[in-house]
C-alpha positions in Angstrom: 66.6 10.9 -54.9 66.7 14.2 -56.7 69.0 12.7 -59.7 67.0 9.7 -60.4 63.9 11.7 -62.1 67.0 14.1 -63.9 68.3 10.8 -65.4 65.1 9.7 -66.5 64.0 12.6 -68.2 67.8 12.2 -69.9 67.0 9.0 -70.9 63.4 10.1 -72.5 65.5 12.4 -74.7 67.6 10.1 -75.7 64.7 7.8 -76.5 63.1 10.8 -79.1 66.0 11.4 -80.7 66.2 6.9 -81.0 62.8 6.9 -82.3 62.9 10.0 -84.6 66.3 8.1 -86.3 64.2 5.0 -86.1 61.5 6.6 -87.9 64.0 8.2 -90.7 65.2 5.1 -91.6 61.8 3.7 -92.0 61.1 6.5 -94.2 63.8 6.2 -96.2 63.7 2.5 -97.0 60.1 3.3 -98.3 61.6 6.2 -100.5 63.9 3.9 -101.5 61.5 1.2 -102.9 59.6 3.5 -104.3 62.0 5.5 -106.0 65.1 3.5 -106.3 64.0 -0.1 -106.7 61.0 -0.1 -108.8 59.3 -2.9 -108.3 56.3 -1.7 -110.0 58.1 -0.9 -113.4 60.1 -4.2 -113.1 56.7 -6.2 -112.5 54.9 -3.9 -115.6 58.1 -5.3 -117.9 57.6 -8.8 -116.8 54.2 -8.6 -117.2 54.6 -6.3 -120.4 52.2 -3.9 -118.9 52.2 -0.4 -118.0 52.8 0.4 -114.0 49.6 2.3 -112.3 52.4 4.5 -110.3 53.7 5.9 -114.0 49.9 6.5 -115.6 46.9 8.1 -114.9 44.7 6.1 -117.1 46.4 2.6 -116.2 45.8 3.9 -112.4 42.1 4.9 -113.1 41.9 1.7 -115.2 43.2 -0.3 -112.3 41.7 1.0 -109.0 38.7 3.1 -109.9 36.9 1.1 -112.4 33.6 -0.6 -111.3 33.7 -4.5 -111.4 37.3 -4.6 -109.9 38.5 -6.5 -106.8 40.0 -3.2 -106.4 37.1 -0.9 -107.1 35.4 -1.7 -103.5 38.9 -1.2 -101.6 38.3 2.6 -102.8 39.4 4.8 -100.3 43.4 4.2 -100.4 42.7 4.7 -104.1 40.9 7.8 -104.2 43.0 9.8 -101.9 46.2 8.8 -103.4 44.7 10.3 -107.2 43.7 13.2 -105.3 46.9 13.9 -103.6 48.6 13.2 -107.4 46.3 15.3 -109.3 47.6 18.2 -106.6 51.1 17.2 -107.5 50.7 17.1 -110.5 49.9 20.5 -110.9 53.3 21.5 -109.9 55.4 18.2 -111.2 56.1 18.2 -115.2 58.7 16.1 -115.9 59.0 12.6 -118.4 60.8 11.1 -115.4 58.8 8.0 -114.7 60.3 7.8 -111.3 58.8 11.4 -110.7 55.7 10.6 -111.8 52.7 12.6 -109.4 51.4 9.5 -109.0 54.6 8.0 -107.7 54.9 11.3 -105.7 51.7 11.0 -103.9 53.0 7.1 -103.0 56.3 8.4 -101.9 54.0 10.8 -99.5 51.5 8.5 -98.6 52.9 5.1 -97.6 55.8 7.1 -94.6 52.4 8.5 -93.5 50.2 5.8 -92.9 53.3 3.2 -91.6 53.9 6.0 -89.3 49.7 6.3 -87.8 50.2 2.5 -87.2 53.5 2.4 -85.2 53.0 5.8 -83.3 50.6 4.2 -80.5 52.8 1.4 -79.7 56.3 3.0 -79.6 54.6 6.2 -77.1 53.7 3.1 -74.2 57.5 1.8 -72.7 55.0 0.3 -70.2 53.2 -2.1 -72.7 55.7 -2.5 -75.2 59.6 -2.4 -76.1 59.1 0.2 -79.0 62.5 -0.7 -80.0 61.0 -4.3 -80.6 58.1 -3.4 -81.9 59.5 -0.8 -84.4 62.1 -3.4 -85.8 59.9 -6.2 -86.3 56.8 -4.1 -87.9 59.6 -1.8 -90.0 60.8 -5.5 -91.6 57.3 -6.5 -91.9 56.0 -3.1 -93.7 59.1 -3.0 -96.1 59.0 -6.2 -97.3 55.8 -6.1 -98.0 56.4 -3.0 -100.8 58.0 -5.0 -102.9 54.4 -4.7 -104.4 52.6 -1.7 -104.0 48.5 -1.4 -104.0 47.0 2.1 -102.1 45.1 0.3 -100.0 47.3 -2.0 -98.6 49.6 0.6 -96.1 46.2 2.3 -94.7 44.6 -1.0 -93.6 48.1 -2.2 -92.7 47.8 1.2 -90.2 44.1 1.3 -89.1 44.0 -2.8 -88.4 47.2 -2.0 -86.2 45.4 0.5 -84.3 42.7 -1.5 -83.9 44.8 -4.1 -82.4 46.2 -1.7 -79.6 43.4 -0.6 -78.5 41.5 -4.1 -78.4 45.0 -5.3 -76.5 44.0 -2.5 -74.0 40.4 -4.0 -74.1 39.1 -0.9 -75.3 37.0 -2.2 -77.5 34.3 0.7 -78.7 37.7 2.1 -80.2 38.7 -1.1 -81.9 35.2 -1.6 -83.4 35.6 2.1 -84.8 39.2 1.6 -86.5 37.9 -2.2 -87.8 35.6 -0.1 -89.5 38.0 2.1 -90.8 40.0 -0.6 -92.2 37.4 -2.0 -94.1 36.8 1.0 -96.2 40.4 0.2 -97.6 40.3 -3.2 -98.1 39.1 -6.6 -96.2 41.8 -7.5 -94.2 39.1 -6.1 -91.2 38.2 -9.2 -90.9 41.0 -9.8 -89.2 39.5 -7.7 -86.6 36.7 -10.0 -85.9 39.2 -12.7 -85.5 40.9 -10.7 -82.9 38.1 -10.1 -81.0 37.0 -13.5 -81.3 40.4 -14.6 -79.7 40.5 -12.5 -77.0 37.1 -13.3 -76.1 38.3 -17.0 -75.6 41.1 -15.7 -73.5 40.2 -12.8 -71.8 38.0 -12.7 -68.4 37.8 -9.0 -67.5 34.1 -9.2 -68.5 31.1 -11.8 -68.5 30.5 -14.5 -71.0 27.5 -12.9 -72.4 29.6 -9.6 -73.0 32.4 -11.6 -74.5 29.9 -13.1 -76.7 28.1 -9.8 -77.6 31.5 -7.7 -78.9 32.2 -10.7 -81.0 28.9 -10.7 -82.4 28.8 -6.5 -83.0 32.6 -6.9 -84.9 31.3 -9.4 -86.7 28.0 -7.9 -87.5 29.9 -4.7 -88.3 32.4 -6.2 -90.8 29.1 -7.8 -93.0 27.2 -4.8 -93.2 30.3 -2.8 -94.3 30.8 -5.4 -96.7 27.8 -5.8 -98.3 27.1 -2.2 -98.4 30.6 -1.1 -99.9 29.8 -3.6 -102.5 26.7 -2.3 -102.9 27.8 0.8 -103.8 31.4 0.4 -105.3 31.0 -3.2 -107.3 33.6 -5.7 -107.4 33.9 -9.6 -106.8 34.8 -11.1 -103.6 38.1 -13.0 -105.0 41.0 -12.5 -107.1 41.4 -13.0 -110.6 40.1 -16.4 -110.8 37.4 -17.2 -108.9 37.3 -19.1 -105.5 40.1 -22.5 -105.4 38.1 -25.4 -103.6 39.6 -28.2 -105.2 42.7 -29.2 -102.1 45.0 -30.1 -105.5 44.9 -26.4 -106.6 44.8 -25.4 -103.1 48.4 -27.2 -101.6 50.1 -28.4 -105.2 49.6 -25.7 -107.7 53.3 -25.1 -109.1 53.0 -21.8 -107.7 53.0 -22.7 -104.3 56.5 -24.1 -104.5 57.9 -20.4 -106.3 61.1 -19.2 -104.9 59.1 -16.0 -103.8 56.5 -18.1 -102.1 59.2 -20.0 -100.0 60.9 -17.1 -99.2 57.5 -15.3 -98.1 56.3 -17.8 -96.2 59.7 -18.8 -94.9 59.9 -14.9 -93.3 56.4 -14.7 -91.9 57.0 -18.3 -90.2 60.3 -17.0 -88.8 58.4 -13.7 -87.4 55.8 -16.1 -86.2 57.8 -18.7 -84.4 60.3 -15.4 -82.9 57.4 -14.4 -81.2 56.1 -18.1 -79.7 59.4 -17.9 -78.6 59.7 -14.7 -76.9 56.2 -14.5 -75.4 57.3 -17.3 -73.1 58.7 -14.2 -70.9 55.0 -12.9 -70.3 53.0 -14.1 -66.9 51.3 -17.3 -67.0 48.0 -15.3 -65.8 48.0 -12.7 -68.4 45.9 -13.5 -70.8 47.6 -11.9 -73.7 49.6 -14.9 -73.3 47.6 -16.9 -75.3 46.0 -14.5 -77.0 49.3 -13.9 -79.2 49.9 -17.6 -78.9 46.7 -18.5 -80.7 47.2 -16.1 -82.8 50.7 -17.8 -83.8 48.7 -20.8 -84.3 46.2 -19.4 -87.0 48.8 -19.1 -89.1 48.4 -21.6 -91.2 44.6 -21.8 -91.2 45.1 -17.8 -92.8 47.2 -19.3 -95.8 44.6 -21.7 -96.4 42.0 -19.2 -96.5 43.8 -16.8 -98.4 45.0 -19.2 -101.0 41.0 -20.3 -101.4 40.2 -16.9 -102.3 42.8 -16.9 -104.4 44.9 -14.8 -102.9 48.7 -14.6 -104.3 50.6 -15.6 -101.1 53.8 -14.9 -102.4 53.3 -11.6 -102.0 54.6 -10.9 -97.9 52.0 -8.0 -97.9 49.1 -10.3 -97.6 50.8 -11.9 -94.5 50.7 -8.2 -92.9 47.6 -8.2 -91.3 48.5 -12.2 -89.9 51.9 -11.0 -88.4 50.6 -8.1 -86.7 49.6 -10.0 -83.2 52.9 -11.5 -83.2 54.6 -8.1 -84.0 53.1 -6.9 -80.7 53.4 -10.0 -79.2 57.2 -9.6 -79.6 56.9 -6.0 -78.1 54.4 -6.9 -75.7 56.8 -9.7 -74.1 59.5 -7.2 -74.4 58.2 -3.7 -72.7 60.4 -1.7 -70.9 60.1 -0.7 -67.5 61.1 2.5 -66.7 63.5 3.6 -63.5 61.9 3.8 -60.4 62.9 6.3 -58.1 64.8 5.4 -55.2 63.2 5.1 -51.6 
């Protein structure tokens, strides 16, 4: 009886000193990509461009020019020049891979994969953090293969969002939804989320059901009309919206080896988790909450591929893979020792 809580605390310990190497590597893989890889530069070359990571006017060009897609997703983009205009003051080098700009990434990215992770590893109860910290590391890594500031932040804040509408707390979702949206759109997602677990959930009445998925959805379109009110910029792509179902499913870019492979990983994620959630309780109803969530899959490629949306880029299958990331996790959790009658 007295060794049982001793081993335990042990075994917490050992767990810390798990996550913090868990966490390292996380942070190094981003370092590397960012500093080692390249992607940016080799994307500029292809593209016989200049990369917004090595240039302060391509960057200001690029993100903080009104009547850009990435104009409204402004806040990713204004706190990465600040935090480069800071480092730049002590950074003078003709090293493009040292540029500040590059620095402030470098600083950035760890940061924000970190605030979306943190929750879920910190509750053995509700998820496997081992699980859940392999499964969003691949996700988030992949996905830097191409870098945009705004895409980590949202990545972190729709996570967040996620927990805590998976602990149907959902004043607390609503607010980090919100905070999503003032990096880039994928808070939509959000909406979704809270439109699926109405469908499944029954902790509360119909009408209350009805009325959260009618404030997140009443949220999201007043943030989004009024941050394009303020910082202009269209509502697609490069290209306007694709209606025509030829351009949508046959467009010879749909078949790129980078599309296959994109899609190929986010199915693989996606079907993992229908597989593993099979563990969870028949009654619970995150059950199918994940499992729908699976589902939509498809119906998210579609839509993204209609706003013209690059799919082969994993990033924009981030916000999709998230339920299934905690799904995954969720099915997974550890259950602590119990001490001994």
């Amino acid at each position: 009886m007295l060794q049982r809580p001793k081993s335990w605390v042990l075994l917490c310990g050992r767990d810390l000193q798990e996550k913090a190497l868990a966490f390292l590597a996380l942070f190094i893989c981003i370092e590397l990509i960012l500093f080692k890889f390249l992607p940016d530069l080799s994307t500029a070359l292809v593209q016989r461009g200049t990369s917004a990571l090595a240039d302060f006017d391509t960057f200001r060009r690029y993100y903080l020019t009104p009547g850009s897609v990435h104009y409204a997703r402004f806040l990713g983009s204004r706190i990465m020049i600040y935090v480069a205009d800071l480092a730049a003051r002590f950074i003078h080098t003709e090293d493009l891979r040292l540029h500040p700009l590059r620095i402030a990434a470098g600083l950035l990215t760890p940061l924000y994969a970190y605030l979306g992770a943190i929750l879920a590893v910190q509750c053995p109860r509700q998820y496997s953090w081992r699980h859940f910290l392999v499964a969003y590391s691949v996700v988030a890594v992949m996905g830097l293969y191409v870098f945009y500031p705004g895409d980590m932040p949202s990545f972190a804040m729709l996570s967040i969002a996620l927990y805590f509408l998976l602990r149907e707390r959902l004043g607390l979702a609503l607010l980090f939804m919100l905070l999503t949206g003032l990096f880039r759109e994928s808070s939509l997602h959000a909406v979704f989320f809270v439109f699926v677990w109405a469908l499944c959930a029954r902790s509360r009445s119909i009408n209350a059901r009805v009325g959260w998925v009618i404030a997140f959805g009443a949220a999201f379109a007043v943030e989004y009309v009024a941050i394009r009110h303020f910082f202009k910029g269209p509502v697609s792509s490069e290209g306007g919206l694709i209606l025509d179902p030829k351009r949508l499913f046959f467009e010879s870019g749909m078949y790129s080896l980078t599309t296959i492979c994109s899609l190929g990983l986010a199915l693989s994620i996606v079907l993992g988790c229908l597989i593993k959630i099979k563990a969870i309780a028949p009654g619970d109803w995150r059950l199918w909450f994940f499992r729908l969530n699976c589902y939509a899959l498809p119906f998210w490629i579609v839509f993204y591929r209609s706003l013209n949306g690059n799919i082969s880029e994993f990033r924009m299958m981030w916000p999709v893979l998230l339920p299934c990331i905690y799904g995954i996790a969720y099915a997974a959790k550890d259950i602590p020792p119990t001490e001994s009658p």
